[in-house]
C-alpha positions as CSV (number, residue, x, y, z in Angstrom):
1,X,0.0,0.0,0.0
2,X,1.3,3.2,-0.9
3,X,4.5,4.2,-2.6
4,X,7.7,6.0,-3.1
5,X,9.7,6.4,-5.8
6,X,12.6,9.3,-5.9
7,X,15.1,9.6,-8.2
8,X,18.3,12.5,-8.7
9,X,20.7,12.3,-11.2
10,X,21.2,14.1,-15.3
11,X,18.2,12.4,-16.7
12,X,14.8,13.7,-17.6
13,X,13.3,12.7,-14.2
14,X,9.3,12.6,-14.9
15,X,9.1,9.6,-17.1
16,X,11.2,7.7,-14.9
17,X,9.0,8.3,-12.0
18,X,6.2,7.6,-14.6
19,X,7.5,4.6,-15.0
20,X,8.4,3.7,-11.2
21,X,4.9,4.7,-10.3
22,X,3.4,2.1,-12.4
23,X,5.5,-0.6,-11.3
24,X,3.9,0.3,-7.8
25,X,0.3,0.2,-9.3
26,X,0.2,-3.5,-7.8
27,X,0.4,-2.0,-3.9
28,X,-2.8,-0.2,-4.3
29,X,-3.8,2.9,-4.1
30,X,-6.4,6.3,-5.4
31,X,-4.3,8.7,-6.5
32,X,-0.5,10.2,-7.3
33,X,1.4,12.6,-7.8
34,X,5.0,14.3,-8.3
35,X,7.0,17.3,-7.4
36,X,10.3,17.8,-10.0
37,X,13.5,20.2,-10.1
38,X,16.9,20.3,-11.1
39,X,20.0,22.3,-10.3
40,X,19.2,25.4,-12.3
41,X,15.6,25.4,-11.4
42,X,14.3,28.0,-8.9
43,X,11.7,26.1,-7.7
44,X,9.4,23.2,-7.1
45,X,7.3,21.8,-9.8
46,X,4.3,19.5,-8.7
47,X,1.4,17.8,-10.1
48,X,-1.4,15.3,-8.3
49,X,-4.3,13.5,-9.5
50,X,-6.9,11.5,-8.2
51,X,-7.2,7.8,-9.7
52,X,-4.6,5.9,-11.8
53,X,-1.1,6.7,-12.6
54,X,-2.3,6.9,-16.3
55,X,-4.6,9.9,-15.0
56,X,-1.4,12.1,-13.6
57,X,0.5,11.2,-16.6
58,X,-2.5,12.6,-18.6
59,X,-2.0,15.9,-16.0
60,X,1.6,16.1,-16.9
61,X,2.5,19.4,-18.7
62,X,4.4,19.1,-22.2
63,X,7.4,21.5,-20.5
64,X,7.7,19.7,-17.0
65,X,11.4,19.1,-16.9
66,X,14.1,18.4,-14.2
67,X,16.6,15.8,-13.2
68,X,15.6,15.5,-9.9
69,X,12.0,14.1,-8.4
70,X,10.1,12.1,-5.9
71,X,6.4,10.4,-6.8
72,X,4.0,8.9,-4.9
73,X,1.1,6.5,-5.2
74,X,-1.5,7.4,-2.4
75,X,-4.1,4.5,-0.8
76,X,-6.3,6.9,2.2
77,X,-6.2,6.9,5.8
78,X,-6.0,10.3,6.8
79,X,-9.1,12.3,4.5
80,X,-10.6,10.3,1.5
81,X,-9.3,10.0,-2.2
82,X,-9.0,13.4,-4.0
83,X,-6.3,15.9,-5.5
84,X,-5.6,17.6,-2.5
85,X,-5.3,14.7,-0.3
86,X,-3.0,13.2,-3.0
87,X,1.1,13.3,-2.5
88,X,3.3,15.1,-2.6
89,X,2.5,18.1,-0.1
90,X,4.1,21.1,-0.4
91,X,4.3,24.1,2.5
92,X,2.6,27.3,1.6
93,X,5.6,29.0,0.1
94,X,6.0,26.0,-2.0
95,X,9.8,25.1,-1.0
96,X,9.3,21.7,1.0
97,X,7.6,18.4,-0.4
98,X,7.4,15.3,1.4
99,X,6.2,11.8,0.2
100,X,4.9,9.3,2.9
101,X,4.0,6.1,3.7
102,X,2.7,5.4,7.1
103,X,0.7,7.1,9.6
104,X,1.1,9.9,12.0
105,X,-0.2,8.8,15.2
106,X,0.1,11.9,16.9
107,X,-1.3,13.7,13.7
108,X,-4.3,16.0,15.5
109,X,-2.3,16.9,18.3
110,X,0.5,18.2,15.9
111,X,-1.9,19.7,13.8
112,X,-3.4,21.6,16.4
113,X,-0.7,23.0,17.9
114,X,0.5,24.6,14.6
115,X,-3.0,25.7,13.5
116,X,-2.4,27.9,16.7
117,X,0.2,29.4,15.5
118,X,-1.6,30.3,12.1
119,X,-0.8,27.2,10.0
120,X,-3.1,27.1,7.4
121,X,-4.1,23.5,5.6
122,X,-4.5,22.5,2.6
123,X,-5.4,19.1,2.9
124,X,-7.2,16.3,5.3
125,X,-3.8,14.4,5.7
126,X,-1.4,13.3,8.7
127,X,1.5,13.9,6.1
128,X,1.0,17.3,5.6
129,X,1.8,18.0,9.6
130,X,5.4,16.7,8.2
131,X,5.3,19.2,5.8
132,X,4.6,22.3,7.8
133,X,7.4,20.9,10.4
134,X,10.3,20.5,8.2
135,X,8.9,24.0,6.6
136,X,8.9,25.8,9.9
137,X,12.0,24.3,11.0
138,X,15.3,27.0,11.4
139,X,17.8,24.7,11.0
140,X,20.3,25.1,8.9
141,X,20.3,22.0,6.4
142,X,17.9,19.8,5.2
143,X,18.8,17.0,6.9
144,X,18.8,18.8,10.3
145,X,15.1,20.3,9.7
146,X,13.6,16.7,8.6
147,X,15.4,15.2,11.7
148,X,13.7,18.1,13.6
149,X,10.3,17.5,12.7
150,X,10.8,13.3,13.2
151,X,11.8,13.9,16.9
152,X,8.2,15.1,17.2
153,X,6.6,12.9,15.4
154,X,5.1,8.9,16.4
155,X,3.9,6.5,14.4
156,X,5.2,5.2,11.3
157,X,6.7,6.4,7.9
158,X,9.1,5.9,5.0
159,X,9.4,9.8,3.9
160,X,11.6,11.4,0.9
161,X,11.5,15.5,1.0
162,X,12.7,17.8,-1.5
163,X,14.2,21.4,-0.4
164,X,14.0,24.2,-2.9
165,X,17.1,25.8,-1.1
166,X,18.5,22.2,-1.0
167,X,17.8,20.9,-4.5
168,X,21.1,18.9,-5.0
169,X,19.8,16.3,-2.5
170,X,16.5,14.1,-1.4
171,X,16.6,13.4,2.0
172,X,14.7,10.0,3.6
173,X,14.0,8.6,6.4
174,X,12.6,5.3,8.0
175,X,10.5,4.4,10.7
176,X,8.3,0.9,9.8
177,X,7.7,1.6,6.5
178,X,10.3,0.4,3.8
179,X,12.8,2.3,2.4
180,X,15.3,1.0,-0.6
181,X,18.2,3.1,-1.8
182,X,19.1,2.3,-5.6
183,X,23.0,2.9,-6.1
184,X,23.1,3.8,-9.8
185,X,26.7,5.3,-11.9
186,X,26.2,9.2,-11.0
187,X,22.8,8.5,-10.2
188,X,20.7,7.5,-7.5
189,X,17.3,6.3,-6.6
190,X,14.8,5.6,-4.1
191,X,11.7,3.6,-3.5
192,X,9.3,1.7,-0.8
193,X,9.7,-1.5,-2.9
194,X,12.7,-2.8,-5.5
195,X,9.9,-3.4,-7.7
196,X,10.4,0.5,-9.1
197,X,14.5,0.1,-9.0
198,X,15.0,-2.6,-10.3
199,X,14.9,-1.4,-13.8
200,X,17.8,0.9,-13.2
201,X,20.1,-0.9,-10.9
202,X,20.4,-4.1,-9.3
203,X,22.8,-2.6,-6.5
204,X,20.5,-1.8,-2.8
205,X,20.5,-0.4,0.0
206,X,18.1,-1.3,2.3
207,X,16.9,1.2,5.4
208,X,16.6,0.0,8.8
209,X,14.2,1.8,11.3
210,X,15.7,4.9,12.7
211,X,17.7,5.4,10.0
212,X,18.3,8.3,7.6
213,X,20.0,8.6,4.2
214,X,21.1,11.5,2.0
215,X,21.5,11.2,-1.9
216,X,22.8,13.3,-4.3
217,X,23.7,12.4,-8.2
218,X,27.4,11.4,-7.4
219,X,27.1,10.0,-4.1
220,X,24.9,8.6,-0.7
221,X,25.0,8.3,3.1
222,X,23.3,6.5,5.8
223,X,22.8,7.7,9.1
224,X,20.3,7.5,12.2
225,X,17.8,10.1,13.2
226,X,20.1,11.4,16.0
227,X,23.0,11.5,13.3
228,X,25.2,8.9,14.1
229,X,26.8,7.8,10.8
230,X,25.9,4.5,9.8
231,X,28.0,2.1,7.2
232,X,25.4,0.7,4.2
233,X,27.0,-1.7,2.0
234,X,25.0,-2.2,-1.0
235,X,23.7,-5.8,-2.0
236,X,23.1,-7.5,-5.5
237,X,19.2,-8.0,-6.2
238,X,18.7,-11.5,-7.7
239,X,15.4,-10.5,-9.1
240,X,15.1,-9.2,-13.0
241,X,13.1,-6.6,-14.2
242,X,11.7,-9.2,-16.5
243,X,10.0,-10.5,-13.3
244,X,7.8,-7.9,-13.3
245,X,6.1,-8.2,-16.5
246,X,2.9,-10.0,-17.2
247,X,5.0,-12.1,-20.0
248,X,1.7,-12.6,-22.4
249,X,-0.5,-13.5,-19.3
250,X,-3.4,-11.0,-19.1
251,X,-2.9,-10.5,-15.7
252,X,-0.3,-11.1,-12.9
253,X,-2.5,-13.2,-11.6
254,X,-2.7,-15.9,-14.0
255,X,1.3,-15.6,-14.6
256,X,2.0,-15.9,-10.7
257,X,-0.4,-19.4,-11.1
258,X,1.1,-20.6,-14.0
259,X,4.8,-20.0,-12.1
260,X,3.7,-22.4,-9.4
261,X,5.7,-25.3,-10.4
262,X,9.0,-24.0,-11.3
263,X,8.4,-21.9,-7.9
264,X,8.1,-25.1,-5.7
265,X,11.3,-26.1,-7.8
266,X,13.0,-23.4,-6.6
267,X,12.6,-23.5,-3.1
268,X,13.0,-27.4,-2.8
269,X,16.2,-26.9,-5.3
270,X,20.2,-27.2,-3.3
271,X,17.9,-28.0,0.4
272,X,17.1,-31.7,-0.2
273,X,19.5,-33.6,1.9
274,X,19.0,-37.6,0.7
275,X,22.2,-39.1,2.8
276,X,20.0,-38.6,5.9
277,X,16.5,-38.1,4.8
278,X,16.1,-34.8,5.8
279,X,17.0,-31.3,4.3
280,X,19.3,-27.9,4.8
281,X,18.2,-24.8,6.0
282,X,21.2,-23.0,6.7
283,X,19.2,-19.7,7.6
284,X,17.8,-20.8,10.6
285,X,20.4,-20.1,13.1
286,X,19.5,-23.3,15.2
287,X,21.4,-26.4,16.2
288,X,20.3,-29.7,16.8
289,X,20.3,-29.2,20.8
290,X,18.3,-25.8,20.6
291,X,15.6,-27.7,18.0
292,X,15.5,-30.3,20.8
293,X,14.4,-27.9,23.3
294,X,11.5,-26.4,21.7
295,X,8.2,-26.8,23.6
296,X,6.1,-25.5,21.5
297,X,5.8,-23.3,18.1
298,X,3.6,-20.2,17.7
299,X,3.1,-19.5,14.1
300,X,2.3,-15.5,13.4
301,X,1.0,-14.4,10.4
302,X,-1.9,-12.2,8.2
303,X,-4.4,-13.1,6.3
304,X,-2.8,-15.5,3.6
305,X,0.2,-16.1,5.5
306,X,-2.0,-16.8,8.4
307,X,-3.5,-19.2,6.6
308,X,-0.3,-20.7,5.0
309,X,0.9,-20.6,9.0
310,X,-2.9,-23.0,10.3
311,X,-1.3,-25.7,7.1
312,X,2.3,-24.8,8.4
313,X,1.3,-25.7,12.3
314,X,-0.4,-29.1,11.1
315,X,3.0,-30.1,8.9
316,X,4.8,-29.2,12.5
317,X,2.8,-30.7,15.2
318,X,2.4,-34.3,12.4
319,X,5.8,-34.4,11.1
320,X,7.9,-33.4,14.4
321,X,5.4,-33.9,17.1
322,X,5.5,-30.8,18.7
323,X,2.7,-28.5,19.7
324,X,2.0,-25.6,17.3
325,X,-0.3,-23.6,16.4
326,X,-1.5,-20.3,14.1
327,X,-2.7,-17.1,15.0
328,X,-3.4,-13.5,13.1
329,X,-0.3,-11.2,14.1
330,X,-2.9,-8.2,14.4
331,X,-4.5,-10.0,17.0
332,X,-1.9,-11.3,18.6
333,X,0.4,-8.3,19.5
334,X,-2.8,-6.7,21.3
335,X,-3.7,-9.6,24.1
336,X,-0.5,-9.5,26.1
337,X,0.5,-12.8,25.2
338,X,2.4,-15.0,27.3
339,X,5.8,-15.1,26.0
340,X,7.5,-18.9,26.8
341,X,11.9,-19.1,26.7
342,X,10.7,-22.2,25.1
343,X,8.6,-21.5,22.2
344,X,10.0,-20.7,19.3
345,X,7.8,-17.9,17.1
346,X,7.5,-17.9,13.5
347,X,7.0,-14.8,11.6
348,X,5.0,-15.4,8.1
349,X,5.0,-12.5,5.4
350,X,5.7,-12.4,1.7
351,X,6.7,-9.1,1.8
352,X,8.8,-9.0,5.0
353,X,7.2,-5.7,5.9
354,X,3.5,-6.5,6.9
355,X,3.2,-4.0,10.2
356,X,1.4,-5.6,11.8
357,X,3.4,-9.0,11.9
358,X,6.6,-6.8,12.4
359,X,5.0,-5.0,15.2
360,X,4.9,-8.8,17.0
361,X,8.5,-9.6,15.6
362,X,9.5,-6.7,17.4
363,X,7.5,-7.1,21.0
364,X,8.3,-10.6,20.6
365,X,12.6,-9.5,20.4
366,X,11.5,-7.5,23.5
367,X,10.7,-10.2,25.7
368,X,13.6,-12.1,24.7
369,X,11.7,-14.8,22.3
370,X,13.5,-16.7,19.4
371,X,11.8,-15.4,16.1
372,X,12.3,-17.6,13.0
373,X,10.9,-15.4,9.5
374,X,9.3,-17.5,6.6
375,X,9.8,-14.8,4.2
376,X,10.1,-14.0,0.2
377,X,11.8,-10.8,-0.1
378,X,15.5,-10.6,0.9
379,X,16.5,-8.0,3.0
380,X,13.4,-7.4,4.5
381,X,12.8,-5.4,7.8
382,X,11.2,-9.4,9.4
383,X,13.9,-10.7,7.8
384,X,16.4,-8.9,9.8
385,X,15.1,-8.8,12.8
386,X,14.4,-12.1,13.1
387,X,16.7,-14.4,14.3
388,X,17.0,-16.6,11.6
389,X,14.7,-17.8,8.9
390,X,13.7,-19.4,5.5
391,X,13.2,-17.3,2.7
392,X,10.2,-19.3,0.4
393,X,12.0,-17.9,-3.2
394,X,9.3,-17.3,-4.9
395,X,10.1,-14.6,-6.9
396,X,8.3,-11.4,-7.1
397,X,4.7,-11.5,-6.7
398,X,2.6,-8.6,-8.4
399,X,-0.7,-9.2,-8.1
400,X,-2.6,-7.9,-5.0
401,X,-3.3,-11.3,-4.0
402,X,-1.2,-14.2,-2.9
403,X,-0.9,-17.1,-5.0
404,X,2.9,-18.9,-5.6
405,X,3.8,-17.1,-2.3
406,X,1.1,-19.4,-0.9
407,X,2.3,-22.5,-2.5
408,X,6.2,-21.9,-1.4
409,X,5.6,-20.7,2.0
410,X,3.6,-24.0,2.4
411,X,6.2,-26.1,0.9
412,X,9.0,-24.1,3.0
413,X,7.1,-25.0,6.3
414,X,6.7,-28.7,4.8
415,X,10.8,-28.0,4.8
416,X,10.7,-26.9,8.1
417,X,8.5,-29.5,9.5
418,X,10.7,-32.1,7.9
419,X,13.8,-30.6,9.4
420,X,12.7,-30.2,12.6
421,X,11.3,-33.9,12.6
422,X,14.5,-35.9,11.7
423,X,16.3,-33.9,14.5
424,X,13.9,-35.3,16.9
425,X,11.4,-38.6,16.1
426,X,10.8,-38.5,12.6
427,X,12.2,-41.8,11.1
428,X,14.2,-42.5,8.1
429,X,11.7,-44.0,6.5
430,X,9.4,-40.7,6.8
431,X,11.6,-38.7,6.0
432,X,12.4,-40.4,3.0
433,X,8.6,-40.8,2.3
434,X,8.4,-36.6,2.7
435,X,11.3,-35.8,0.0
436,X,9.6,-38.4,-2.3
437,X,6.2,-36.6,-1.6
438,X,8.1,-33.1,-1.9
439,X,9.4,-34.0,-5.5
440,X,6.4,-34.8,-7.2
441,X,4.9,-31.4,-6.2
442,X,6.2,-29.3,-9.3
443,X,4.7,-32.2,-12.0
444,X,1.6,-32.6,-10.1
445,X,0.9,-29.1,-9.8
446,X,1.7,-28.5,-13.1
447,X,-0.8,-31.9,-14.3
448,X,-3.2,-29.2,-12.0
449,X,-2.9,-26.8,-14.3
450,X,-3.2,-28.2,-17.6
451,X,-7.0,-28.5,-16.4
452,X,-7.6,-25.2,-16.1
453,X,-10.5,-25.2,-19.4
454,X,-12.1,-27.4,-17.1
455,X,-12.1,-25.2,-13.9
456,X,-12.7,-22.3,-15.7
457,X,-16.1,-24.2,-17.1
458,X,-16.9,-25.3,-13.9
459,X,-16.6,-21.2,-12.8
460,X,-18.5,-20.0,-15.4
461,X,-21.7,-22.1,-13.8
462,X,-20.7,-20.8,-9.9
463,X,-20.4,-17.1,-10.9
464,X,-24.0,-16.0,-10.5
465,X,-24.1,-17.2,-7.0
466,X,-24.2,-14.3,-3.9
467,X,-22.9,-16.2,-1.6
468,X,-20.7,-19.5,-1.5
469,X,-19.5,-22.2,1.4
470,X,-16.2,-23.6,1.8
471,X,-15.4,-26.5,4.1
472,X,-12.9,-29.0,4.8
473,X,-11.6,-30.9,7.8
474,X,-8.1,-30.7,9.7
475,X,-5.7,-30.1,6.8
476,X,-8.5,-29.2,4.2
477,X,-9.5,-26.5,6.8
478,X,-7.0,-23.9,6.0
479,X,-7.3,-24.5,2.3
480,X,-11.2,-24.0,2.8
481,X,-10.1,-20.9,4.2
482,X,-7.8,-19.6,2.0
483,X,-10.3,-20.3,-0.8
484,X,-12.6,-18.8,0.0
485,X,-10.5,-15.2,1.2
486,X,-9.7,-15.3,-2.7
487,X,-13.2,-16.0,-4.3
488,X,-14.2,-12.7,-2.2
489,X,-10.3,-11.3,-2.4
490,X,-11.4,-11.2,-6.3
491,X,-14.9,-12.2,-7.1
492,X,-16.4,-10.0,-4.8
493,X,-18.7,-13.0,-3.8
494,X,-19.8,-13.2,0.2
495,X,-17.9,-16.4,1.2
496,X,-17.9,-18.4,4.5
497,X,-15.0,-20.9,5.4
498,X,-16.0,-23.6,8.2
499,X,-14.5,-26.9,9.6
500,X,-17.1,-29.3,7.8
501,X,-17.2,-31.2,11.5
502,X,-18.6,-27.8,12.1
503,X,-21.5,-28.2,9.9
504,X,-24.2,-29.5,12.7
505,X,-23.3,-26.6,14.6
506,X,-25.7,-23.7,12.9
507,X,-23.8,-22.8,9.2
508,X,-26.4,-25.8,8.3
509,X,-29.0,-23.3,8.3
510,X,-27.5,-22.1,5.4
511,X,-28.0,-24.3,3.1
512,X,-30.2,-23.7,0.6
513,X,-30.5,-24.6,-3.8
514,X,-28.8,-20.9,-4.1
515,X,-25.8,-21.1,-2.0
516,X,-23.6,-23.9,-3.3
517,X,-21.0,-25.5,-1.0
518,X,-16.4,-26.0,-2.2
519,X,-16.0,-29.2,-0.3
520,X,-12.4,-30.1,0.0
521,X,-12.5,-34.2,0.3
522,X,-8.8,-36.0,0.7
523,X,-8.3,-39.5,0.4
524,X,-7.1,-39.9,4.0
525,X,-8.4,-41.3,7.1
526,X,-11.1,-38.6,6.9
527,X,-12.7,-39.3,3.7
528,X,-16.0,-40.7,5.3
529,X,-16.3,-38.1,7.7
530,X,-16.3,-35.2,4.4
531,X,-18.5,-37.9,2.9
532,X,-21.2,-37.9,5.4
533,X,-21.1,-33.4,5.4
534,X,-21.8,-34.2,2.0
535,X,-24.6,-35.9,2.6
536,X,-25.7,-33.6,5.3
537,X,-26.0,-30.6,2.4
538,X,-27.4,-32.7,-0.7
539,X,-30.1,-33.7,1.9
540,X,-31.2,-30.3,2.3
541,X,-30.6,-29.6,-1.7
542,X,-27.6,-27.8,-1.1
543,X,-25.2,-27.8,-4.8
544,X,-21.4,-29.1,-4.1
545,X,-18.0,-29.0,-5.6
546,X,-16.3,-30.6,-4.4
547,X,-12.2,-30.5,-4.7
548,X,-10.3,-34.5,-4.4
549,X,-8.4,-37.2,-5.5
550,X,-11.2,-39.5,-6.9
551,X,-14.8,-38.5,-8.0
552,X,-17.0,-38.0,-5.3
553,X,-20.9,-39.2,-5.7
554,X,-22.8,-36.6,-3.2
555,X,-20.8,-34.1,-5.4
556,X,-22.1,-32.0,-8.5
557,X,-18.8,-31.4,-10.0
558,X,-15.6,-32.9,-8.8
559,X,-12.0,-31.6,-9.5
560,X,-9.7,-34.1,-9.5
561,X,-6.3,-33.2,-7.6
562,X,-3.1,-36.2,-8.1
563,X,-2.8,-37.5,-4.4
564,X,0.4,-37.2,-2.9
565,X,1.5,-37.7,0.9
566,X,-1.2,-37.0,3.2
567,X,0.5,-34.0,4.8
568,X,1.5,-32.7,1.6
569,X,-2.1,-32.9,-0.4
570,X,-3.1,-29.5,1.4
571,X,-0.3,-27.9,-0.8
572,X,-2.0,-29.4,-4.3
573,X,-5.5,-28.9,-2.9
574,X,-5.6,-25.0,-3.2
575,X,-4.3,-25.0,-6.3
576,X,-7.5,-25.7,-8.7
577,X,-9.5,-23.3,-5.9
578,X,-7.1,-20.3,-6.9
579,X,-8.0,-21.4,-10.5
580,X,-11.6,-21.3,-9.7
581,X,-11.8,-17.7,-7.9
582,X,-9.8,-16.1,-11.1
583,X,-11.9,-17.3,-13.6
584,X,-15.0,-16.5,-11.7
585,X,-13.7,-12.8,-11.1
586,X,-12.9,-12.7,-14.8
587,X,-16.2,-14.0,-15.8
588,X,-17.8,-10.9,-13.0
589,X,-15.2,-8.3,-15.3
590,X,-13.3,-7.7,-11.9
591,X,-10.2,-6.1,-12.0
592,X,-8.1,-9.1,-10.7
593,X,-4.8,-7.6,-10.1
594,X,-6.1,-4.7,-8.1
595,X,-9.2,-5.5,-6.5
596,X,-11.3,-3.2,-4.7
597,X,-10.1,-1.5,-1.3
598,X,-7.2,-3.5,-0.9
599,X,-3.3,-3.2,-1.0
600,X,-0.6,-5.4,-1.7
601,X,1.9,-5.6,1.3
602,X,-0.6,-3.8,4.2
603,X,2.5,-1.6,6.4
604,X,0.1,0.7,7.8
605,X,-2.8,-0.8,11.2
C-alpha cells in the first residue's frame, strides 16, 4: 500500500517516476502525484491526480522538466481520495515536499498546535503535519530540519522531502515503513519496494528503522535520526526486471499461477539432503540441541500467511510432534501474550514488511523470544530482525493477492517441518517418504494446471451465486479458508469458510438450492467423515464442488487433484481453488490484479 519512488541524477526525471509509479500500481492505491527540479531550477514543480497513474501522466505538462524528483502512489487513511489529499504536499511558500507512507499517530495533536500558530491547511492528511514541520524548522540543512520534525513525530513512515534551497539532495528517512536506496553510476534512486528500481540498478541499499539517508547524483550516506553515521553496504538484487512483466498472461494473476511449479522447484532446489532423509536450511540459526528444546511453536501471520501458517502448524505438530499452532499477528500483539523461553515464534510474510506481523516480531525480540521469518523478499525489515529464517524464493509477486507465495511458503514449512522432525522422532523412512512426496509437487501441480478449461467451465456455472460455502476438515481447513478469502479477495462474492465437523453446529442453516457449497474431500483417514457433510447438504438440496483425489458421488462437479502424501495434499489442494476464484472474477469483469479497497503488502494498522 502506498509508494515511493525518488530519483536524482542528469536524466529527464518525470518519465522515470512515470515509470516507477506504475511498477507500484500492484500496492494499491487512489491517486499520485509528483514534485520535480533540477539544479538550475528555482523552484518546485508538482502535479497530483486522483485515480490511476495513467490519470497524472494525462495531468503532466508538455514543459515539465528536471533531473531530480520524488512520486508517490496514495491508498487513504487520513481524509478520503482526492487531489488535495493526494502526495506530494508542499508548505505554503511552496519550498518543501514530502512523500509518505505510514501514519502519524500523533497527527491532530501536531496539527493543532501549529494551527495555533496560524498554519493554514491545505489538505485532510497526517503527512501534511510533516510538511509544515520540516517548513517551519530554522535549521540550517535539510537533513537537520527533517530530523527536527521526526523527533516530534510517532507513528510510522518511509518519507523522501525535497528542499528548494536544497535541490542537490533528497533526503529519507525510515521508521516501519520500507525504504530502498538504488546505487546507480552518478545516479541514484529511491523507492518503498525494488519493484520501481529494479529497472535501473540491481545494487540496494536497504533502510533500517531509525535510520536516515542522504543522496545526491554522485554520491549517498546513511545515518540514524540522532546523526550517528551508519555504514550501508550495497547488495546485488537476484530479481530481474523481466519479473515484473505479465510475460503474455493477461494478468499477474494468472502468470503468478502458472509460475507455481517451477516456484516449488526453486525452493525445494540445493535443500534436499538424501544421505539422511532430511533437508538444509542454513538460515535458521539453530542447532540440533536448541531444535530439541522447543516446547512448542507459535506461528504469526496475516491473512494469507496466516492461513499458510494454520497448514504450516499441522505439517509441524504431524511431522515433528510438537505442539503448534497459528494465529493472526494483528490479534496477537494486542492480548499481552504470554511469552515462553521455550517457544519458538515464526514470523510469516511475503513481503517481509507487513506492520502488523513486524510490530509482533518486534515485542516478541522485547521479551527475549527466538523469532524464525518465513519470508520472500530478501532484505526485509522481518527478515532482519528475526533471528533466523527461510526465505520461500518465490520470486516477485505482483498481483494484489497471494498465489505462488502461498504454494512456497507452504512447501517451506513442509521443509521446516521435515527438518525439525528428523532432528527429533521422525524416522528414516518418513523422511524419506516426505522428500519423495516433496518431489512430485512441481509435476503434479503443473498436471493441476493443464486442467484449467475445465475449472474455468466449472466457474462459469458458480459465478452468479451471492454467496458460496467452503469447508474442509483438519488439513483441508485452512485450504477452505484460504479459498474462500480469494473468491471474495477477487470475485467479490460473500464467502464463509467452516470446519465441515462444524456443519451441525448452525452454518447448516444455510444451506439452501442458491448457496452452493467447495468441499475439500482428501483421500485420507477422513474421507468418510467429508463424505457424510456431503450428505448432510445434498439432503437439504444444497449444490457441491467438491475439490479430491477420486470423484465424489454426493458431489455436482468434482475436480480431480493427483494424491500425494497426506501431509503434503493440502499444498496441491488450493491450487485448482485459486484457479476457480480467477476465472470467476474474470467472468464478474473484476479487475483481478487490483481488487477493490485493498493493497498489496498492508505496512500501515
Amino acid at each position: 500500500m502506498c509508494g515511493i519512488v525518488g530519483y536524482i541524477g542528469k536524466r529527464d526525471v518525470a518519465p522515470l517516476l512515470l515509470e516507477g509509479l506504475a511498477r507500484l500500481e500492484y500496492r494499491g492505491y487512489d491517486s499520485a502525484g509528483m514534485v520535480i527540479t533540477s539544479p538550475k531550477s528555482t523552484g518546485l514543480k508538482m502535479v497530483k491526480a486522483k485515480g490511476r497513474v495513467r490519470d497524472l501522466e494525462a495531468r503532466v505538462p508538455k514543459r515539465f522538466t528536471g533531473t531530480t524528483g520524488i512520486a508517490h502512489t496514495r491508498w487513504a487513511t487520513h481524509g478520503a481520495p482526492s487531489d488535495i489529499n493526494s502526495h506530494p504536499h508542499m508548505d505554503p511558500e511552496n519550498k518543501v515536499a514530502v512523500v509518505h507512507n505510514g501514519i502519524v499517530d500523533n497527527a491532530a495533536e501536531l496539527r493543532a498546535k501549529l494551527e495555533a500558530d496560524g498554519v493554514v491547511f491545505a489538505s485532510e492528511t497526517d503527512t501534511e503535519v510533516l510538511t509544515h514541520l520540516i517548513a517551519r524548522s530554522q535549521a540550517e540543512t535539510l537533513e537537520e530540519k527533517v530530523r527536527e520534525a521526526l523527533k516530534v513525530v510517532e507513528g510510522t513512515y518511509g518519507i523522501a522531502v525535497m528542499h528548494a534551497d536544497f535541490n542537490d539532495r533528497i533526503v529519507v528517512a525510515r521508521n516501519g515503513s520500507p525504504v530502498v536506496l538504488g546505487i546507480g553510476e552518478k545516479e541514484m534512486l529511491v523507492a518503498s519496494d525494488i519493484a520501481a528500481l529494479i529497472a535501473h540498478t540491481r545494487q540496494i541499499v536497504t533502510l533500517d528503522d531509525g535510520e536516515m539517508a542522504t543522496l545526491k547524483a554522485d554520491e549517498f550516506r546513511t545515518y540514524t535520526t540522532s546523526g550517528t553515521l551508519t555504514t550501508a553496504t550495497p547488495e546485488t538484487v537476484e530479481w530481474e526486471a523481466a519479473s515484473y512483466d505479465m510475460g503474455g498472461h493477461d494478468t499477474y494473476m494468472h502468470k503468478e499461477i502458472s509460475e507455481q511449479a517451477d516456484a516449488v522447484d526453486r525452493v525445494l532446489r540445493g535443500r534436499i539432503d538424501e544421505k539422511f532423509s532430511t533437508v538444509h536450511l542454513g538460515g535458521l540459526n539453530l542447532d540440533a540441541r536448541e531444535a530439541r528444546g522447543i516446547r512448542r511453536v507459535k506461528i504469526l501471520g496475516c491473512g494469507t500467511s496466516y492461513h499458510a501458517g494454520m497448514i504450516g502448524a499441522s505439517l509441524i505438530e504431524g511431522l515433528a510432534r510438537i505442539p503448534a499452532d497459528s494465529e493472526p499477528a494483528s490479534e496477537f500483539r494486542y492480548r499481552n501474550p504470554v511469552v515462553d523461553p521455550d517457544t519458538l515464534y515464526i514470523a510469516v510474510s511475503q513481503s517481509g514488511e507487513t506492520y502488523d506481523v513486524l510490530a509482533a516480531v518486534q515485542e516478541l525480540k522485547r521479551k527475549g523470544a527466538r523469532v524464525l521469518g518465513v519470508v520472500n523478499v530478501v532484505g526485509s525489515a522481518i527478515a532482519r530482525e528475526a533471528d533466523g529464517g527461510v526465505y520461500v524464493h518465490a520470486g516477485p509477486e505482483v498481483c494484489v493477492v497471494s498465489t505462488k507465495c502461498f504454494t512456497n511458503t507452504v512447501v517451506a514449512f513442509a521443509l521446516l517441518a521435515l527438518h525439525l522432525g528428523r532432528i527429533r522422532d521422525l524416522s528414516v523412512a518418513d523422511g524419506k517418504r516426505i522428500i519423495e512426496g516433496l518431489r512430485k509437487l512441481p509435476g503434479q501441480i503443473q498436471e493441476i494446471l493443464e486442467g484449467e478449461e475445465d475449472i474455468k467451465k466449472l466457474a462459469a456455472e458458480y459465478a452468479d451465486a451471492k454467496s458460496m460455502m467452503f469447508i474442509g476438515r483438519v488439513r483441508g481447513y485452512p485450504v477452505a479458508l484460504e479459498a474462500s478469502l480469494k473468491l471474495k479477495e477477487i470475485s467479490y462474492i460473500h464467502a464463509e469458510a467452516y470446519p465441515a465437523s462444524e456443519l451441525k453446529h448452525g452454518p447448516l442453516a444455510l444451506i439452501e438450492p442458491a448457496m452452493p457449497t467447495v468441499a475439500i474431500v482428501p483421500n485420507d483417514s477422513l474421507l468418510e467423515k467429508n463424505r457424510a457433510a456431503m450428505e448432510e447438504i445434498k439432503a437439504r438440496s444444497g449444490k457441491i464442488l467438491a475439490v479430491a483425489h477420486q470423484v465424489q458421488e454426493k458431489a455436482d462437479h468434482t475436480i480431480i487433484v493427483p494424491k500425494n502424501e497426506d501431509e503434503l495434499d493440502p499444498i496441491l489442494m488450493g491450487i485448482p481453488l485459486q484457479l476457480l476464484a480467477y476465472h470467476t472474477a474474470l467472468a464478474l469483469g473484476r479487475d483481478i490484479d487490483k481488487p477493490r479497497n485493498l493493497a498489496k503488502s498492508v505496512t500501515v494498522e
